[in-house]
N, C-alpha and C positions, 0 to 999 in steps of 0.2 A: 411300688405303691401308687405310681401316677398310673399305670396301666388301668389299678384296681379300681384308684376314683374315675376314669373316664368309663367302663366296661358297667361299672354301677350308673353313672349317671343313662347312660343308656338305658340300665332296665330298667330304673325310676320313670325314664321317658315311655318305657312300654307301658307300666305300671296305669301311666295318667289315662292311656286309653280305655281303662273299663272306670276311669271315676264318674260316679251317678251310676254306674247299673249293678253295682254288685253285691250292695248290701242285702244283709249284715255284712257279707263277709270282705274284707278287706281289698283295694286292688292294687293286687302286687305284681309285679316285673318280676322277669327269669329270665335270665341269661345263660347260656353254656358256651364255653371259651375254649380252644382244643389249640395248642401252637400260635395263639395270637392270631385264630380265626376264630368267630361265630358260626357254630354249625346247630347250634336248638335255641329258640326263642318263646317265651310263650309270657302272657299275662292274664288275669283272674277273665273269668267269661262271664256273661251277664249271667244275673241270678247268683252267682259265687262258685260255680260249677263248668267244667273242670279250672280246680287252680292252676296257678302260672306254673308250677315249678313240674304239673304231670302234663300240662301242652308244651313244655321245655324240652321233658323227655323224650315224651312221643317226637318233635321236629328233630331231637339228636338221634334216637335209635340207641343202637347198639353202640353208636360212636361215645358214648354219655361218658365213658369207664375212662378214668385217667385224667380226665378234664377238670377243671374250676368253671365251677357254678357260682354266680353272684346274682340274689335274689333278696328284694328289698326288705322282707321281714320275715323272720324266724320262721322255716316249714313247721309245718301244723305237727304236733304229735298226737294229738284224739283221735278218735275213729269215727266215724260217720255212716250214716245210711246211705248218703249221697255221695261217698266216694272213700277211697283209701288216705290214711296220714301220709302228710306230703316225705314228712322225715322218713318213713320207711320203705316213700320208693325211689328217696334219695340211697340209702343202705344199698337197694336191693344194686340200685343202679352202678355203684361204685366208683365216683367222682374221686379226685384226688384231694381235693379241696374244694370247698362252700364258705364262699367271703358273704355274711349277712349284714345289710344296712342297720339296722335293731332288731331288738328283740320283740318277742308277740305278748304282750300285757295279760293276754286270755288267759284265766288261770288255768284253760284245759292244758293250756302250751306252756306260756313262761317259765322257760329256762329246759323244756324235758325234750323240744324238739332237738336243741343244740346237742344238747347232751348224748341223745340216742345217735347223734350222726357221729361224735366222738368216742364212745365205745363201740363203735364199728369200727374204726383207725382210720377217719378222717379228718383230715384236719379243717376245723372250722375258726374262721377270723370275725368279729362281729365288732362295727362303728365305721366303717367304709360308707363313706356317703350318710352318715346317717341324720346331719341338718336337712337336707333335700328329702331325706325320704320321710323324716317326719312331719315335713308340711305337706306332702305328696297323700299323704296316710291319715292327713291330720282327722277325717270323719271316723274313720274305724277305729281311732285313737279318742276320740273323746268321749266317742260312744263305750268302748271297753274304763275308762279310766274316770268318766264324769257322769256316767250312764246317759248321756242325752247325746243330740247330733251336735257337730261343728256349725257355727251359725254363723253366714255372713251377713251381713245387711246393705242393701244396694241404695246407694241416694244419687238421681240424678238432679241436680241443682245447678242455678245461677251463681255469678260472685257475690251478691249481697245473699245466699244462702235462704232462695224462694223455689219452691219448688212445684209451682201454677200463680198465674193469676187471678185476683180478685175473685174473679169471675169461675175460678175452675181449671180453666183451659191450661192445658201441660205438656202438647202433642204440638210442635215438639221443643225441649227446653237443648236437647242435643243434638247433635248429628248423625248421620250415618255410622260412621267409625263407632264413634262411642256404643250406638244401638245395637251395632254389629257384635262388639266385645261382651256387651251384658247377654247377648242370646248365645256368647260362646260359654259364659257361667251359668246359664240357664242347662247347658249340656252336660256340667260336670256336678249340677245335681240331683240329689233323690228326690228331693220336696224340694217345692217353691209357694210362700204365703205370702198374701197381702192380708188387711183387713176387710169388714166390711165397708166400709166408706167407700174405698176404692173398687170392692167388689162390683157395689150399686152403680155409683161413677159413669166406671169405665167397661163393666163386663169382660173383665183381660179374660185372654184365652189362654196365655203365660205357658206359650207353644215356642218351640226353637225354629225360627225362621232362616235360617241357615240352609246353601245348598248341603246335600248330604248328609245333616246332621239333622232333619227332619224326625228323627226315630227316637231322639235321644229327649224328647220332651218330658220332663219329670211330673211327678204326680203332683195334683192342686191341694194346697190346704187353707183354711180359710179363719181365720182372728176373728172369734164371734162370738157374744153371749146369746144370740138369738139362734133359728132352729139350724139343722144341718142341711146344706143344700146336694143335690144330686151330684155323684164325679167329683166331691168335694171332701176332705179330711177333716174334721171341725176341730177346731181347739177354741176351747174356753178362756185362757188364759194362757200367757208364754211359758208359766211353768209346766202345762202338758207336754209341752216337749220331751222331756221326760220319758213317757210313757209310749215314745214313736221307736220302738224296739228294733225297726227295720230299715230306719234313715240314718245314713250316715253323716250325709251335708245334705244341710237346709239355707235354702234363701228364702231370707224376706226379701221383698220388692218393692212394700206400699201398703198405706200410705204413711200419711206423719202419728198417724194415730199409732197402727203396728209400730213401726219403727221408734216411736215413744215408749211404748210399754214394752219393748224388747230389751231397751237403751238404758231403763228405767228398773229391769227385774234383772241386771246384768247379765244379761246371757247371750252378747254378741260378742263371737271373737275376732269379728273383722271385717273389717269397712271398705265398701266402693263406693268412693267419691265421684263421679262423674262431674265435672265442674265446666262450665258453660262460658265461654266469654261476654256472656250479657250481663245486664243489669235490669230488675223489674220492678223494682221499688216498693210501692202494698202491693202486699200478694199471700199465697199460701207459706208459711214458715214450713220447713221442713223439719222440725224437731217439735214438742212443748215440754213439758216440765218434767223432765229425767232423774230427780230427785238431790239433786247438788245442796247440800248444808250453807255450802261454803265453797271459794271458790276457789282455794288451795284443792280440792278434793276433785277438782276436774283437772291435775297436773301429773305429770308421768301415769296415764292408767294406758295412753296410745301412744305406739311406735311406729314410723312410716315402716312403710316395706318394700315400697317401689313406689315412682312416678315416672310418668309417660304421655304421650301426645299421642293423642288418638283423632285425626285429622285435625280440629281446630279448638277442639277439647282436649281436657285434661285430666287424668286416672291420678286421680290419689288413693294408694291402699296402706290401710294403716291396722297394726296386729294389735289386742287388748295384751299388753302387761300383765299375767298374774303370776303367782307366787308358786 
């Protein structure tokens, strides 16, 4: 069983490599294990094509037959234009065993990928690793389950909780390190929004500045009741989210206006804190009026999830609570 958790958490780790390019479809890790060696590896490819578990194949070959496969979410069992069911060219391949991190919520799939690899006489194991893979998945997961993307919200802020001066100015409230980490979240998703305040502002380019990650720059979208701008996504409101059929994770980045009305129509499930060792006293708030009754009703809805130092800054990530 510990073999299994360390072999999954590896393909979880391949997994992360296609997050932000593969929507819709999922970015899943494949592993193939032959005598407590690795001999095929594969993860979803940009656009969603080929899946992890038939670049898995293809790097094992003919060695595939007898092996355990550990792949982060249930092989597909639908058919496609763009490719064959992962489930049946698991069959074709004949693994001895497929340990699956979860299941695939798709109602093309849930529960008929497993199944087709069990009446072939393989043995399938499913819940290996599966806290890791479901935050790992969590975009392709809210999108199949809540129909909209996974939505984080980035705030970089002072200690008194300012996020510019009087005047505007906001360039810079953090550091390198911290700037560094937000263009590494900028990488892992599809869509990245501000509103227009911050559009007009600051004209962000909300490009990933990163050696080599230069490519991984997500599409722009833009919080606006007014017209649509060119290279721009428009949402009217946070509830179109919704209707973004193709994004799996979305960041908001800006400003207090978005990040209010996101805050405000519940639809963040999770927070970057970037917290500053300053102090700036009047200045821009980084929240307004989120809709609180009462102040029992701002209690248990955030759970931390990590903190860390990020040169002289501080990452706080905190997951929304629901039911």
């Amino acid at each position: 069983m510990a073999d299994d958790k360390s072999w999954m958490a590896a393909a979880i780790a391949l997994g992360e490599r296609g997050r932000g390019r593969t929507a819709p479809n999922p970015n899943v890790g494949c592993l193939i294990v032959k005598q407590d060696k690795m001999i095929g590896q594969g993860w979803t490819q940009p656009g969603g094509r080929p899946h992890a578990e038939a670049m898995a194949l293809a790097d094992a070959g003919a060695e595939a037959r007898g092996t355990t496969i550990y792949v982060t979410l249930e092989p597909c069992a639908h058919q496609s234009a763009r490719g064959p069911a992962c489930a049946e060219l698991l069959v074709e391949a004949r693994p001895k065993r497929v340990v699956v991190a979860i299941g695939d919520p798709d109602p093309r799939t849930n529960g008929r990928g497993a199944e087709r690899l069990k009446a072939a006489g393989i043995e399938v194991e499913t819940g290996v690793g599966a806290g890791a893979a479901e935050h790992s998945l969590a975009g392709f997961l809210s999108r199949i389950r809540r129909g909209r993307p996974f939505i984080s919200l980035k705030l970089a802020m002072s200690l008194d909780g300012k996020i510019a001066l009087p005047s505007g100015e906001s360039r810079w409230i953090t550091g390198e390190d911290a700037r560094a980490h937000a263009h590494h979240e900028r990488a892992r998703a599809d869509m990245i929004l501000v509103g227009r305040g911050t559009y007009e502002a600051d004209a962000p380019k909300l490009d990933v500045r990163l050696p080599g990650l230069e490519d991984r720059s997500p599409r722009r979208a833009l919080l606006t009741r007014g017209e649509t701008v060119e290279g721009w996504t428009r949402l009217g409101s946070p509830e179109e989210v919704f209707d973004l059929e193709d994004v799996n994770d979305l960041l908001v980045e800006g400003g207090a206006g978005a990040a209010t009305a996101f805050l405000a129509a519940d639809l963040v499930d999770r927070l970057l804190i970037y917290r500053a060792p300053i102090l700036i006293g009047e200045g821009k708030q980084a929240l307004g009026y989120i809709g609180l009754a009462a102040l029992a009703d701002a209690h248990r809805r955030w759970e931390m999830g990590e903190t860390r130092m990020l040169g002289i800054d501080r990452l706080e990530v905190y997951e929304r609570v629901r039911s």
